[in-house]
N, C-alpha and C positions, 0 to 999 in steps of 0.2 A: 504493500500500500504506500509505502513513502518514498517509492522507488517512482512511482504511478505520479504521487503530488509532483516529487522533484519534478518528473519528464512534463506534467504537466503545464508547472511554474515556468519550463525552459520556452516551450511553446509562447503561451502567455506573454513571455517578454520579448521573444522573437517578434511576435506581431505586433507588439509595442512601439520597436526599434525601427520594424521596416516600412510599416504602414505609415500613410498619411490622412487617413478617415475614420479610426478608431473615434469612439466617442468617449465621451468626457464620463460616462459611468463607467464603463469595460475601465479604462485608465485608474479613476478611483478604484475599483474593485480587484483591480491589480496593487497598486498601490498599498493600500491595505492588506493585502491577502500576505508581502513581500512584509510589510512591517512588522506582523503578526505571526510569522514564522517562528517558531521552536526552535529548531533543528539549525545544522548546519547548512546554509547557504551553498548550492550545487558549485558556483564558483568562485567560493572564500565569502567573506567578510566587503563591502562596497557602500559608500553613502546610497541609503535610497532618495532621498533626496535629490543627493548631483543628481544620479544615474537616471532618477524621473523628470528630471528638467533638461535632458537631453545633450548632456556634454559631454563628447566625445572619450575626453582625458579619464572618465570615470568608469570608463567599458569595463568592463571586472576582469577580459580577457587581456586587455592594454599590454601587459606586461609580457606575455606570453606570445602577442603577435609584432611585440619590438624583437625579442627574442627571434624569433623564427625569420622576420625580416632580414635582420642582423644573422643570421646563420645562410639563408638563402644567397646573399649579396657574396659572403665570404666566399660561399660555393661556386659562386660565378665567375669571381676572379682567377679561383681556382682551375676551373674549366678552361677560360680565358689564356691564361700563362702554359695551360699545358695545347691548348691549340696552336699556340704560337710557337711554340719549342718545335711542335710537330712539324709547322712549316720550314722551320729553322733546317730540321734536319732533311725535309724534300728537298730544298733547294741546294743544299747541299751535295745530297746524293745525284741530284738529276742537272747543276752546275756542269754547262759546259756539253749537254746531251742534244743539243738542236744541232743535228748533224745531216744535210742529205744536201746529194750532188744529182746534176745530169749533165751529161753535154754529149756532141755529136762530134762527125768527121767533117774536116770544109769541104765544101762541096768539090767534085772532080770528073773531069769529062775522063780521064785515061782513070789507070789501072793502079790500085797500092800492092805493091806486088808484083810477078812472087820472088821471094825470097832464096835464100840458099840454107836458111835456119830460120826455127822461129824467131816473130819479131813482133814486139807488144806494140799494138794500137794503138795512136793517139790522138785521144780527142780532144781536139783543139775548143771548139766554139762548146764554150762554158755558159749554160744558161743560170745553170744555180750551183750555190759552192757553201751552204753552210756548214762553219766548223771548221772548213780550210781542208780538207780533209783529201781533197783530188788536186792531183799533179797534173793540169795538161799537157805540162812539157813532157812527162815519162808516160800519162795516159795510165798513171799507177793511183790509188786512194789506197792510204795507212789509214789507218782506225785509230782517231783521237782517244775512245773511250772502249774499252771493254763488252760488250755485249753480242745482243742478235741484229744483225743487218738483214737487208733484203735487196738483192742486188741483180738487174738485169740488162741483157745486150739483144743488139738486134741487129743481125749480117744482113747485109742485103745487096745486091750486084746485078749491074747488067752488060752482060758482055759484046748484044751487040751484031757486030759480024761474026765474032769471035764464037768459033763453031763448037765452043766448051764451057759452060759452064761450072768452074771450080773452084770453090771456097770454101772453107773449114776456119770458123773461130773458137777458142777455146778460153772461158775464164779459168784463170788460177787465183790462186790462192797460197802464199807462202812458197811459190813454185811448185804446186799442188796441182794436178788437174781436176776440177769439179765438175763443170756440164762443157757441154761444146754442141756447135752448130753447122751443119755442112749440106753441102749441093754440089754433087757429079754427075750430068748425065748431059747427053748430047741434044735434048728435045726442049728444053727452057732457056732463053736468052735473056730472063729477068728472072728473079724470084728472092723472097727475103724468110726469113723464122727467127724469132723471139723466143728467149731462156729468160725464166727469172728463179733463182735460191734464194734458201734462207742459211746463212750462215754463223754461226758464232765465233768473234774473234777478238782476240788478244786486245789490247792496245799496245799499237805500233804495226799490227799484221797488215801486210797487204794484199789486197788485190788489183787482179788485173783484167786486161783482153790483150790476147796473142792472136795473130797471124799464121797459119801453121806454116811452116817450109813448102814451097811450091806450090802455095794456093794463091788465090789475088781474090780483090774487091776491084769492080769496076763499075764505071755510067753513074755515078751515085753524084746526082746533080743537086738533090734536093737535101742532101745532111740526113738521110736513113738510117743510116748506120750511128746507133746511140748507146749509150754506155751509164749507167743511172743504178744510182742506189741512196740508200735512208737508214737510220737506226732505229728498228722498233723498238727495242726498251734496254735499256742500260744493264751489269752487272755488274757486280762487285769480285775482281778477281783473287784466289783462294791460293 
């Protein structure tokens, strides 16, 4: 039963607090019911007075929600300084990771080609170079950062009169062979194919495009022949 009053009383002063059309009997009948209390007050000891003449400073819970304000704000900071640390260390790790190249061959009415040995590619007309990372003088890209690349070429030749059709490129890698590209046969007098990997590489590893020994690229008027890669996501080397 005095668990019933309490929950009652708490009611009563709720609607007290929030309402703006209670009447002036409900209010007395509150009022009194609060002065006339026995027991322990649900939330301590409070002027009923102040607390009926509606000022704030005398809320019974006052104390408790400076409290919890004051703990909340702490929390925040808290949350705060550890967001920031967090970026602290992205940028960190990912410093220096905006890396991706392309560029192509200058344009050429003759032949690059053939050779007597292989001979790396080079693609002169750089359209994008972030990171620094491609050589057009050597037509080589070292890897500033550690991680996975993604890296693709495109042969393409047109011979023309020339009643052969022959070309083989090969990207390396560390003087690795990894994919390669080629066309011999006597019935195409234009034709191109696209490779692209994924690789994972050191920082400082390079890659490349080679030229095989006795192949050639020719008619390549329009800069077909391109050479392009990007770092998908960084690593940390072990």
């Amino acid at each position: 039963m005095k668990t019933l009053t309490e929950a009652a009383l708490y009611v009563l002063l709720i609607l007290c607090f929030c309402s703006h059309s209670e009447s002036a009997t409900a209010l007395d009948l509150l009022h009194n019911t609060a002065v006339s209390w026995k027991g322990t007050l649900p939330c301590g000891q409070w002027d009923c007075e102040c607390a009926f003449s509606r000022q704030r400073g005398c809320c019974c819970v006052i104390k408790q929600l400076s409290e919890l304000e004051e703990a909340t704000f702490i929390r925040l900071i808290g949350v705060w300084e550890g967001l920031s640390r967090l970026n602290s260390q992205i940028e960190e790790v990912t410093a220096g990771c905006q890396i991706a190249f392309t560029a192509a061959m200058l344009p050429m009415t003759a032949c690059f080609g053939p050779f007597t040995s292989n001979v790396s590619v080079s693609y002169q007309s750089v359209s994008l170079n972030q990171g620094n990372g491609y050589n057009p003088a050597l037509g080589t890209f070292t890897a500033p950062h550690a991680g996975l690349y993604c890296f693709t070429f495109t042969a393409y030749s047109k011979v023309g009169n020339v009643d052969r059709l022959y070309q083989k490129l090969q990207l390396m890698k560390d003087g690795q062979l990894i994919a390669s590209s080629w066309e011999d046969n006597r019935v195409d007098s234009e034709d191109s194919s696209t490779q692209t990997v994924l690789l994972q590489l050191r920082q400082g590893s390079q890659v490349y495009v080679e030229l095989l020994s006795g192949r050639q690229l020719c008619g390549d008027t329009q800069s077909y022949n391109t050479f392009s890669g990007y770092l998908v996501y960084p690593f940390t080397e072990e």
